[in-house]
C-alpha positions in Angstrom: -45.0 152.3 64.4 -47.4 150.5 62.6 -48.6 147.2 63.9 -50.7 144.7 61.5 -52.8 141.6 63.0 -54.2 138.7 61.2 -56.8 136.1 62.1 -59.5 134.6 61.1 -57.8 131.9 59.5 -58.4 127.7 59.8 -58.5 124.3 58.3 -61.8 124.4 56.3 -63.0 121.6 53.9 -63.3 123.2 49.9 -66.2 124.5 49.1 -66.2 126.4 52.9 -65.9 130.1 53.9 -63.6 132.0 56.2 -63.4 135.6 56.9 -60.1 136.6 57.6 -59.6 140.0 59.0 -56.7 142.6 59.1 -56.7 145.3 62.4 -54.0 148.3 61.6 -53.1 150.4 65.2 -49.9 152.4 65.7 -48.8 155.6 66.3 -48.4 156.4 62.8 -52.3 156.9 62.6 -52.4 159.9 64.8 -51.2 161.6 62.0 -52.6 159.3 58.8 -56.0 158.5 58.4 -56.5 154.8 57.6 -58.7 155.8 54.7 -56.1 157.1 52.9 -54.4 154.1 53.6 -54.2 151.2 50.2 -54.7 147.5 51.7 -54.0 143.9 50.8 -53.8 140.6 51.3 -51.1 138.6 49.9 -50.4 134.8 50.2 -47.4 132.6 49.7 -46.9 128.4 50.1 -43.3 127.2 50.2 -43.8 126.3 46.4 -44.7 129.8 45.2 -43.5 133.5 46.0 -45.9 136.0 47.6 -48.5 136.9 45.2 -51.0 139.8 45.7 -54.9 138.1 46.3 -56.7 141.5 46.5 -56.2 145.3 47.2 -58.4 147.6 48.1 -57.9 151.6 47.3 -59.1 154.6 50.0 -62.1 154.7 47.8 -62.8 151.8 48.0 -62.4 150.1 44.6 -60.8 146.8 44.6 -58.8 144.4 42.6 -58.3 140.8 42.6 -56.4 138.1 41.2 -57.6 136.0 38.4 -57.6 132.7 40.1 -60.1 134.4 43.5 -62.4 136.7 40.8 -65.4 135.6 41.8 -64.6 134.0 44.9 -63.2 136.2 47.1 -64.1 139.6 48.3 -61.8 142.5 50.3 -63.7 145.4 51.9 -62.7 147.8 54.8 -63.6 149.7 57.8 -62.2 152.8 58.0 -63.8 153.3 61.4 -62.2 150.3 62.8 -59.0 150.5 61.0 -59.4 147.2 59.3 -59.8 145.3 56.8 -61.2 141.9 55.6 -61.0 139.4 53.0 -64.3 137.4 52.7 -63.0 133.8 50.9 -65.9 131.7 49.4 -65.8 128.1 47.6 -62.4 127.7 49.1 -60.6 125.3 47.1 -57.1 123.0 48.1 -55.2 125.5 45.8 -55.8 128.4 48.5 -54.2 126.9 51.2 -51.2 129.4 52.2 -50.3 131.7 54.9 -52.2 135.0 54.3 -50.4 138.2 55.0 -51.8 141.7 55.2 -50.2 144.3 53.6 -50.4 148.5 54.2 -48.4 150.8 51.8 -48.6 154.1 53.4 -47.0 157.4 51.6 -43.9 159.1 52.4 -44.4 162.9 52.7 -41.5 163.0 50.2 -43.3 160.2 47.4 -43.1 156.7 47.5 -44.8 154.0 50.0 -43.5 152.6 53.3 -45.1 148.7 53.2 -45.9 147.2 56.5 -46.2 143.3 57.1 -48.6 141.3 59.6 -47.0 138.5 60.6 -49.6 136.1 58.5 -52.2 133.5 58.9 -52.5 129.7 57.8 -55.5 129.1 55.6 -55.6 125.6 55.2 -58.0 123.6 52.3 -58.9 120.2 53.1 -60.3 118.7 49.6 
């Protein structure tokens, strides 16, 4: 119904960049427009549960965890049904597998969340 893929991930030294990128496709989007659609990027190590990096609205406006403010930077392309998270001054802390997230409404309220199946990001210090 609605298939997420990741990549764009990589073993980078800190202080590098990577672009990760999220591309959405599915049946479900001949009848929802992915601009209507709120994103994310999550990561999670083995130490720590999933925590939410960035989200990005249909209109655009964004939000970001403390510890990537700064550093990190989600946009989208509506036209391409995708989204990306720009990652700057990387540093060892980041290292985690990257999932992207899509919470899509339910005619009858509420979100369905769907799950890529995640990329390594890798900080070398």
């Amino acid at each position: 119904q609605v298939q997420l893929v990741e990549s764009g991930g990589g073993l980078v030294q800190a202080g590098g960049s990577l672009r990760l990128t999220c591309a959405a496709s599915g049946t479900i989007f001949s009848n929802v427009d992915f601009s209507n659609v709120a994103m994310a990027w999550y990561r999670q190590t083995p130490e720590k549960q999933r925590e939410l990096v960035a989200g990005i609205l249909s209109g655009g406006s964004a939000n970001y965890v403390d510890s990537v403010k700064g550093r990190f930077t989600i946009s989208r392309d509506n036209a391409k049904n995708t989204v990306y998270l720009q990652m700057n001054s990387l540093k060892p802390e980041d290292t985690a597998v990257y999932y992207c997230n899509a919470a899509i409404k339910r005619v009858l309220g509420g979100n369905n969340f769907y799950w890529g199946q995640g990329t390594q990001v890798t900080v070398s210090s």
